[in-house]
C-alpha positions in Angstrom: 29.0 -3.5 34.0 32.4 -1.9 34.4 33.5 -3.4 37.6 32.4 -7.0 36.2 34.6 -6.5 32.7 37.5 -4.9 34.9 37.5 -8.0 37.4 37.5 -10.2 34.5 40.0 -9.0 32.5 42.3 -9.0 35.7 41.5 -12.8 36.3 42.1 -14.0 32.4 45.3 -12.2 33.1 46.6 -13.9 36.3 44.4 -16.9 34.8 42.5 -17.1 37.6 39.9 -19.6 37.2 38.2 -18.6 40.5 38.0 -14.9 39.6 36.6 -16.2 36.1 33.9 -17.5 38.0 33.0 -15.0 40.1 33.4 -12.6 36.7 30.8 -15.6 35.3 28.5 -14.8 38.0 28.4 -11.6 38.1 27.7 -10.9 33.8 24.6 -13.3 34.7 23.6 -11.3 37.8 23.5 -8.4 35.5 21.9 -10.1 32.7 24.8 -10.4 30.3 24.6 -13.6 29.6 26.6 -14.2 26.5 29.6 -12.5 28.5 28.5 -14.7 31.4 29.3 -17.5 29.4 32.6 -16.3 27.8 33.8 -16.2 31.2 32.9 -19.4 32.3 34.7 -20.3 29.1 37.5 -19.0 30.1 37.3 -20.5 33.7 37.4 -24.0 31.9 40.2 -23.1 30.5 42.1 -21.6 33.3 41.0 -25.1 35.8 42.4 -27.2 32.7 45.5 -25.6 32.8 45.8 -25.5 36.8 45.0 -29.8 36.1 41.7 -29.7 37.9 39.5 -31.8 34.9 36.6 -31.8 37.1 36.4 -28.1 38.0 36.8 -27.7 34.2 34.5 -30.1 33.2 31.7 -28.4 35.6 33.1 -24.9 34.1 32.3 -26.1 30.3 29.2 -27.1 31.6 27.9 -24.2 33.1 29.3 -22.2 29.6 27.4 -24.3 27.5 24.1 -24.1 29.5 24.7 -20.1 29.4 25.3 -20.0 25.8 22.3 -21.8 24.9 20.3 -18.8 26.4 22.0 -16.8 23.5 20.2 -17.5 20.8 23.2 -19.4 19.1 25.5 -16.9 19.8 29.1 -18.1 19.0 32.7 -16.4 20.2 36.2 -17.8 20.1 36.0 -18.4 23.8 32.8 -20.7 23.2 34.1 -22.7 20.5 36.8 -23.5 22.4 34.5 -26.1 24.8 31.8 -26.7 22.3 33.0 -30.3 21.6 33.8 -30.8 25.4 30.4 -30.1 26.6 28.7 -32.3 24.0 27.9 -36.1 24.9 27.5 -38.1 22.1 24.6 -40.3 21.4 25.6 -43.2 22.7 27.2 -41.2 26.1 23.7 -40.0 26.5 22.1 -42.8 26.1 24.2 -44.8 29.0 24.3 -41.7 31.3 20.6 -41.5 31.4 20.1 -45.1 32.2 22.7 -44.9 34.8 20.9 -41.8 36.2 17.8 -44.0 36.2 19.1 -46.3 38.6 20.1 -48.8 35.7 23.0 -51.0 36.6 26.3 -51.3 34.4 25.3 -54.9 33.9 21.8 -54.0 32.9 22.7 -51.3 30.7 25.0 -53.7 28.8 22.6 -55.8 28.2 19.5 -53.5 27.3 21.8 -51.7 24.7 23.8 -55.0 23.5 27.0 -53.8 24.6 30.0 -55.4 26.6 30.2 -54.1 29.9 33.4 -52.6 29.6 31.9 -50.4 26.5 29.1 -49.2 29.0 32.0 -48.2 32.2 33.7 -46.7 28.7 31.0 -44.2 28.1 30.0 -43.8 31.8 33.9 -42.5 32.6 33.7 -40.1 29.6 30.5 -38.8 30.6 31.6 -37.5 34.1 34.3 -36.4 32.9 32.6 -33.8 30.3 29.7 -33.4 33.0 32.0 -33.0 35.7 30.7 -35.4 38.4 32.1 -37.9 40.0 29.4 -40.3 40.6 25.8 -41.7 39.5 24.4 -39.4 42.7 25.6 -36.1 40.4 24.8 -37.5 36.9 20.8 -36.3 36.9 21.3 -33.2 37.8 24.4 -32.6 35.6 22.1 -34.2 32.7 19.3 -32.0 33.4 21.5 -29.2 33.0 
């Protein structure tokens, strides 16, 4: 456990979102999953402030996923993505259809919205997933 703390102290230091990750993967690997998640936290944070949205996105995602495994466990570093991670309802909703192979077009029209409303959603879903793309949106969801 001492090693893992020590490298990710040193990495929220330099603000080294890499080393937060590997600091991330090594708390899981030794079952410390709360801390796990903290770091991955703080990864987020370090890859929004280097301007990589994506990598942070994926980051926040990966926190959230961990800190569900804690029982409801909640830290400063946690509540700092706990809005980003969150899709809304209606996010959901369109990302899942997309996911299913549903057209923008379609998905307008099965949820009575303008199609622009539906690309709306779909943007600000991969952006708080992390993905790029329909082809990364199940598995992201699934998470």
């Amino acid at each position: 456990m001492a090693p893992a703390r020590a490298a990710h102290a040193e990495a929220l230091v330099r603000w080294d979102p890499s080393g937060l990750e590997a600091a991330s993967a090594a708390f899981e690997d030794l079952g410390a999953l709360l801390l796990a998640a903290e770091a991955s936290a703080d990864a987020a944070v370090a890859w929004r402030k280097a301007g990589d949205s994506r990598k942070a996105a994926a980051a926040e995602r990966r926190g959230g996923a961990l800190s569900l495994r804690c029982e409801g466990a909640m830290t400063p570093a946690l509540r700092a993505i706990e809005s980003r991670v969150l899709l809304t309802q209606a996010e959901r909703e369109v990302a899942l259809l997309a996911a299913a192979g549903r057209s923008n077009k379609d998905i307008a029209a099965q949820l009575h919205l303008s199609l622009r409303t539906v690309e709306n959603y779909l943007h600000r879903a991969y952006e708080k997933l992390g993905v790029s793309g329909r082809a990364e949106l199940a598995a992201a969801l699934d998470a």
